[in-house]
GUSEBA-477917 format. One line per field, with one value per residue (C-alpha): x, y, z; residue number from 1; residue in three letters. Coordinates in Angstrom, 2 decimals, decimal comma. Each point is the difference from the previous one (the first is absolute). Layout:
BEGIN
px <- X / ...
py <- Y / ...
pz <- Z / ...
resi <- NUM / ...
resn <- ala / ...
END
This chain:
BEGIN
px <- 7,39 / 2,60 / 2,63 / -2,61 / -2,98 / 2,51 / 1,22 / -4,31 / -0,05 / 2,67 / -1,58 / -3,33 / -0,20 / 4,27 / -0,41 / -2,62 / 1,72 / 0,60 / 1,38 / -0,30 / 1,12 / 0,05 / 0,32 / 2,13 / 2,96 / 2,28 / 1,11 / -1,25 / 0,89 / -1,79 / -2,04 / 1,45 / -1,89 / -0,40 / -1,69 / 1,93 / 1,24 / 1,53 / -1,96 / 1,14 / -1,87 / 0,31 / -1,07 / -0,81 / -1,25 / -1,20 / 1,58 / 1,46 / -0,08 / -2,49 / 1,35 / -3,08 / -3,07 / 0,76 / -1,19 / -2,96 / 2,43 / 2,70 / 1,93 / 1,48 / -2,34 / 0,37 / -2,17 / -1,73 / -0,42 / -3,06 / 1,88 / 3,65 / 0,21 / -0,09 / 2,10 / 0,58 / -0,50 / 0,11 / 3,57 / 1,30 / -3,28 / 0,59 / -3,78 / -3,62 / -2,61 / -2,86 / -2,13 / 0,39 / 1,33 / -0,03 / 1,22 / 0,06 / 1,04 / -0,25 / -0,85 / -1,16 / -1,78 / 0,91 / -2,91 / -0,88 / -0,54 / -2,90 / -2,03 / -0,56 / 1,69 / 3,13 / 0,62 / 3,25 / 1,18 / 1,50 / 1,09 / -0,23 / 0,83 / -1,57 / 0,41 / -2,34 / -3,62 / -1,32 / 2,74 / 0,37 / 0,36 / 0,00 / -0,83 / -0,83 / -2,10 / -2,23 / -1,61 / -3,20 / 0,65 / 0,85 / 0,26 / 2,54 / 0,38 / 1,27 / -0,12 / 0,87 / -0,53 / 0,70 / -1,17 / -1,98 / -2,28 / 0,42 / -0,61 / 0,37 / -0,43 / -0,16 / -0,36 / -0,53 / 2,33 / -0,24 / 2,12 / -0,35 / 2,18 / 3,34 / 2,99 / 1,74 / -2,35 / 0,90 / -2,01 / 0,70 / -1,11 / -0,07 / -1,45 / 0,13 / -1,18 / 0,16 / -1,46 / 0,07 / -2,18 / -1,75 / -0,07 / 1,87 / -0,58 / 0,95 / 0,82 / 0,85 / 1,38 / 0,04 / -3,70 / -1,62 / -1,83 / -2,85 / -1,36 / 2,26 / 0,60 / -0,29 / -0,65 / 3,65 / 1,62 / 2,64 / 3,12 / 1,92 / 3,30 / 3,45 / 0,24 / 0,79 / 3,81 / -1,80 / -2,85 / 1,17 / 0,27 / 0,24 / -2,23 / -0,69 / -2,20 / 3,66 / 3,14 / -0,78 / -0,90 / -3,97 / -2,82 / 2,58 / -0,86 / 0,55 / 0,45 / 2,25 / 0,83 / 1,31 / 0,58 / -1,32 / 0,15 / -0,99 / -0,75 / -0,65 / -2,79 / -3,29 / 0,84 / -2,78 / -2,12 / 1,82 / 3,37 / -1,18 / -1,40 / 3,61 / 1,51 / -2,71 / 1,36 / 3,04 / 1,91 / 1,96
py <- -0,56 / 1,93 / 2,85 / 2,56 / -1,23 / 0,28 / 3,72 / 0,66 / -0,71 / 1,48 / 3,27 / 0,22 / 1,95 / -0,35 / 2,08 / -1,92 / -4,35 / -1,16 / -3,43 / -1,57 / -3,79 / -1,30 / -3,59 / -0,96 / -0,95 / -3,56 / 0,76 / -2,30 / 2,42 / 2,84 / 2,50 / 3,28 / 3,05 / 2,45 / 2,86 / 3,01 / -1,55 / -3,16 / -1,95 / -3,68 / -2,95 / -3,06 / -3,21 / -3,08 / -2,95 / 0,94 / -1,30 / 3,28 / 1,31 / -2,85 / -0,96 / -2,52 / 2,65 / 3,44 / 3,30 / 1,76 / 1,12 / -2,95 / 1,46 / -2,36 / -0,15 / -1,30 / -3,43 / -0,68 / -3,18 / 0,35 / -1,82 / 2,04 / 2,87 / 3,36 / 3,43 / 1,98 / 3,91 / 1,00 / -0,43 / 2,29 / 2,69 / 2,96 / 0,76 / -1,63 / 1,77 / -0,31 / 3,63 / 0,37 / -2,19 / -2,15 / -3,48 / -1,08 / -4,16 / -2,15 / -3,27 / -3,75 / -2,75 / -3,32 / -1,88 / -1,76 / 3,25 / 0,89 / -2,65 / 1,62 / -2,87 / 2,14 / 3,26 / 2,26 / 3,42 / 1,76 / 3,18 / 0,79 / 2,80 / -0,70 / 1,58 / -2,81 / -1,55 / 3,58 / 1,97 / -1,68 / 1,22 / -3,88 / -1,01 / -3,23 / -3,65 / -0,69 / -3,83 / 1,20 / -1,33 / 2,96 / 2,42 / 2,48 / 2,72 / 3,16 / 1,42 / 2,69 / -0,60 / 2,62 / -0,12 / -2,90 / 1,86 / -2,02 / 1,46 / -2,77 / -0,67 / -3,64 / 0,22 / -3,06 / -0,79 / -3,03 / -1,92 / -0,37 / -3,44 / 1,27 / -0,22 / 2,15 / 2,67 / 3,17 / 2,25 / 3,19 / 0,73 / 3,60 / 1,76 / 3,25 / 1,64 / 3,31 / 0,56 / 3,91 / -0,66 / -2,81 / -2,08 / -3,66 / -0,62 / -3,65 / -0,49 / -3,04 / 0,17 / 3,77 / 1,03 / 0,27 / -3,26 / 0,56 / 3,61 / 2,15 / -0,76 / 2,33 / 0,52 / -1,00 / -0,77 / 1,41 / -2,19 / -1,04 / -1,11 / -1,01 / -2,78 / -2,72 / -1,56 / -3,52 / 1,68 / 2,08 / -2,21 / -0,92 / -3,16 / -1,40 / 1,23 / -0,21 / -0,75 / -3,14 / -0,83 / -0,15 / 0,45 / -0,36 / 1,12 / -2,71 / 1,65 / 2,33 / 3,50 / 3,19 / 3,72 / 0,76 / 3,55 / 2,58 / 3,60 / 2,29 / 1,66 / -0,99 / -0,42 / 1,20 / -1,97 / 0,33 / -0,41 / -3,73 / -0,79 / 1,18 / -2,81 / -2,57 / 0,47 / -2,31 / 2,73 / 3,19
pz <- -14,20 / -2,06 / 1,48 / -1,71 / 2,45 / 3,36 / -1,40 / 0,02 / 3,25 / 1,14 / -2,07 / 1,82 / 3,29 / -0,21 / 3,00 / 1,90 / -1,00 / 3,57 / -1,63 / -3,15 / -0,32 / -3,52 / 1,21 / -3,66 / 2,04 / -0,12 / 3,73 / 2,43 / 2,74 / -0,76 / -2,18 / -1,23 / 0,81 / -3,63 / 2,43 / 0,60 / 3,80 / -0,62 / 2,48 / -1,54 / 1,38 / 1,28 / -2,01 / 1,63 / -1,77 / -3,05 / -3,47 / -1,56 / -3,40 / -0,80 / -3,75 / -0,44 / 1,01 / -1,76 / 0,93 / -1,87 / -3,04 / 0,52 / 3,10 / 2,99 / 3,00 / 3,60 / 0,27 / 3,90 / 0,81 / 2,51 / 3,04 / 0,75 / -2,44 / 1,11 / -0,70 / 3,07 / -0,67 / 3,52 / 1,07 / -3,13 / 0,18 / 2,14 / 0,67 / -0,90 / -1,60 / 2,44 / -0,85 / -3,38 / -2,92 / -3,10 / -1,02 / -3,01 / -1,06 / -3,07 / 0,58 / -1,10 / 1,66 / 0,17 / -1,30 / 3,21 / 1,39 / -2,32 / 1,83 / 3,36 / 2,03 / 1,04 / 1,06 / -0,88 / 0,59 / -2,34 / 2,54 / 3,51 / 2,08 / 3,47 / 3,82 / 0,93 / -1,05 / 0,55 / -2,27 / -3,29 / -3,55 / -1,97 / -3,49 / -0,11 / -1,48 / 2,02 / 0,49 / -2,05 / -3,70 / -2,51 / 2,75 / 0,85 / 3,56 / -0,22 / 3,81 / 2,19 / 3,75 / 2,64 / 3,22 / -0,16 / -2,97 / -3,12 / -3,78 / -3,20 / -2,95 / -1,15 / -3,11 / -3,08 / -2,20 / -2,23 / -2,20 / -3,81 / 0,56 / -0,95 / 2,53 / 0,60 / 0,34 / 1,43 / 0,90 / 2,00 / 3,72 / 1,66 / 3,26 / 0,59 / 3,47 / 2,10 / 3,26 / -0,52 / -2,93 / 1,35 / -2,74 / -1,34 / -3,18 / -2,09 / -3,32 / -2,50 / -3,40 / 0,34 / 1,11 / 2,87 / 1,73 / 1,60 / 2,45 / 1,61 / 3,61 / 2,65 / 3,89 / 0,72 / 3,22 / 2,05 / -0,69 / 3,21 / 0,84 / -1,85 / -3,07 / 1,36 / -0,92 / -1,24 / -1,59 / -3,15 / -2,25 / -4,53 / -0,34 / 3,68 / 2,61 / 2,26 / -0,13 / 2,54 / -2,93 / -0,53 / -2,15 / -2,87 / -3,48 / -2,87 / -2,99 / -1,36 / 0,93 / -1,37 / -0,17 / 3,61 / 0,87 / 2,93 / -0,25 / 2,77 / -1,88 / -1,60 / -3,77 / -2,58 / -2,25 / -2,96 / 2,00 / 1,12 / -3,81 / -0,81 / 2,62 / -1,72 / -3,48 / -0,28 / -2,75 / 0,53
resi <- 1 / 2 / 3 / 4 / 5 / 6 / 7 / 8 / 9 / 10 / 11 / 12 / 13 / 14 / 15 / 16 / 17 / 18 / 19 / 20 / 21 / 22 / 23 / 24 / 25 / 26 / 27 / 28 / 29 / 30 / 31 / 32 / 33 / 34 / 35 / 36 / 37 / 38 / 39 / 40 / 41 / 42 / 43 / 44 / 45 / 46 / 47 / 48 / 49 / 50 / 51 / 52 / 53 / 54 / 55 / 56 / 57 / 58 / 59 / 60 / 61 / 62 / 63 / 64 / 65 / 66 / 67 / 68 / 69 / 70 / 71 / 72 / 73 / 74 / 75 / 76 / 77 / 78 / 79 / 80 / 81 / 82 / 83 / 84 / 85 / 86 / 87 / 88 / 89 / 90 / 91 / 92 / 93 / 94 / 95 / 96 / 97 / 98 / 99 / 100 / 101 / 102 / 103 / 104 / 105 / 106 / 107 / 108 / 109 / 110 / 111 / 112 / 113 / 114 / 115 / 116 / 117 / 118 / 119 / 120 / 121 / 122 / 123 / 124 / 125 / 126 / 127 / 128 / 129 / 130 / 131 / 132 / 133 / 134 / 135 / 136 / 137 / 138 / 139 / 140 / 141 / 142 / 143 / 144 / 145 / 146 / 147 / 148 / 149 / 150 / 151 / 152 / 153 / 154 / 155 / 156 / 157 / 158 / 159 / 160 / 161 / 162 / 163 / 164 / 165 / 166 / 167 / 168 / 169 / 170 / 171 / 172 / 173 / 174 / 175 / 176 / 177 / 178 / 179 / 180 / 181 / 182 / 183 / 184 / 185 / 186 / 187 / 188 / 189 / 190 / 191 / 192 / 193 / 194 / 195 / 196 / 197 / 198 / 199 / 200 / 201 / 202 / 203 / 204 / 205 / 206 / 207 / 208 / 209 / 210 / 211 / 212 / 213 / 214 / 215 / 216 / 217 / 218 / 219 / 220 / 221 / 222 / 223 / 224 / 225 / 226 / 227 / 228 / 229 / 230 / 231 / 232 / 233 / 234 / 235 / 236
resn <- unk / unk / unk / unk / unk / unk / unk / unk / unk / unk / unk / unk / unk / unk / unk / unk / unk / unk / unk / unk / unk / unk / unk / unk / unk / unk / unk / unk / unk / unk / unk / unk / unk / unk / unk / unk / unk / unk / unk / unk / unk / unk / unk / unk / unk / unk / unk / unk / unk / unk / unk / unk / unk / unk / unk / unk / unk / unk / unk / unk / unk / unk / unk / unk / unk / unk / unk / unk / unk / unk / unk / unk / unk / unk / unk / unk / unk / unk / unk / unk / unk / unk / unk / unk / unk / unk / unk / unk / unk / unk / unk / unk / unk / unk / unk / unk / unk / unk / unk / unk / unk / unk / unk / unk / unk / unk / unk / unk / unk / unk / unk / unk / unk / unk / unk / unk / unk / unk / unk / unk / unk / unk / unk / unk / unk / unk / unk / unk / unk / unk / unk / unk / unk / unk / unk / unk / unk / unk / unk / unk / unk / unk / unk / unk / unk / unk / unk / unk / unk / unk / unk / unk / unk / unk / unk / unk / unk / unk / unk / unk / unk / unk / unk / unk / unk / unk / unk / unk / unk / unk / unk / unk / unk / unk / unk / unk / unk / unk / unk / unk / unk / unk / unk / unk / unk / unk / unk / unk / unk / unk / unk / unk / unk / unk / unk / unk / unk / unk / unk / unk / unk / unk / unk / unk / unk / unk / unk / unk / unk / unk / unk / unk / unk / unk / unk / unk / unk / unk / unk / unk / unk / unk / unk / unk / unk / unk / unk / unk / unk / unk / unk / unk / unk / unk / unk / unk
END
């Protein structure tokens, strides 16, 4: 995506952007944050600025490879978002992954099995998870989203959740996928070093995505409607 979809981002909730990583970068090393704390990343794995597969609007992407890539957020974030949040990610499937024989995530940010906010493929054909676990209480969304045959594809991915409002709501391509969620658990203990994580389910690495990545960003507040159909449209 072009400079003018980054300066969006960095526009909505300015306030609010916990981290932002564009994933556009030809650095092996390591992703630049474009939030307003300069929490850069580490990059491990993945083929950068992919010049083959191009972002939604022609832009450089970071390409997983669904065995070793993963980008490690937790080592440059200060603090999780575990009460109340919103991530927003573009991404595109590899076409084996439409076929439900492999499973990818796409973001993690997990305590343990019983504290868990993931986006991910899951083995079902077609079929994407959007979940918030706290305290052993799981809420998702697994929503379907087909392909018309053309790869890339991007398509954008975004949860939103707040245990003082008691509600996690999904989106894709800018609206809302399926009901609100609600009865919400009490999220315990700290994120876990290996478990906040860009395209893996940990930075072991496992449950790799394989695919391409980009424009992955946090917010420590629940972003509108129209805010995430903002984030879905690839323009200013």
């Amino acid at each position: 995506m072009t400079t003018s979809y980054m300066e969006k981002v960095r526009r909505i909730r300015q306030s609010n952007l916990v981290g932002y990583w564009p994933l556009n970068e030809n650095d092996l090393a390591y992703t630049y944050d474009w939030g307003p704390n300069a929490y850069n990343a580490s990059a491990t794995a993945v083929t950068p600025a992919n010049r083959n597969i191009y972002g939604k609007d022609g832009g450089p992407c970071f390409e997983f490879d669904g065995s070793t890539s993963y980008v490690d957020i937790y080592a440059a974030l200060a603090s999780a978002i575990t009460t109340i949040g919103t991530v927003s990610v573009w991404m595109a499937c590899d076409k084996e992954y439409l076929d439900g024989t492999t499973l990818g995530r796409i973001f993690t940010m997990s305590a343990d099995t019983d504290n868990a906010l993931l986006i991910e493929k899951t083995a079902t054909a077609n079929t994407f998870r959007m979940a918030y676990i706290a305290g052993g209480t799981t809420v998702a969304v697994s929503p379907t989203i087909y392909s018309a045959g053309l790869f890339p594809e991007w398509r954008h991915l975004a949860i939103t959740m707040t245990v003082a409002g008691d509600a996690v709501k999904v989106y894709v391509d800018g609206l809302q996928s399926g009901s609100t969620q609600t009865t919400l658990g009490t999220w315990s203990g700290a994120v876990a070093s290996t478990l906040f994580t860009i395209g893996s389910g940990s930075t072991v690495p496992a449950n790799v995505f394989k695919g391409w990545l980009q424009h992955c960003a946090m917010w420590n507040a629940v972003l509108t409607d129209d805010e995430i159909a903002d984030l879905a449209k690839s323009g200013p």
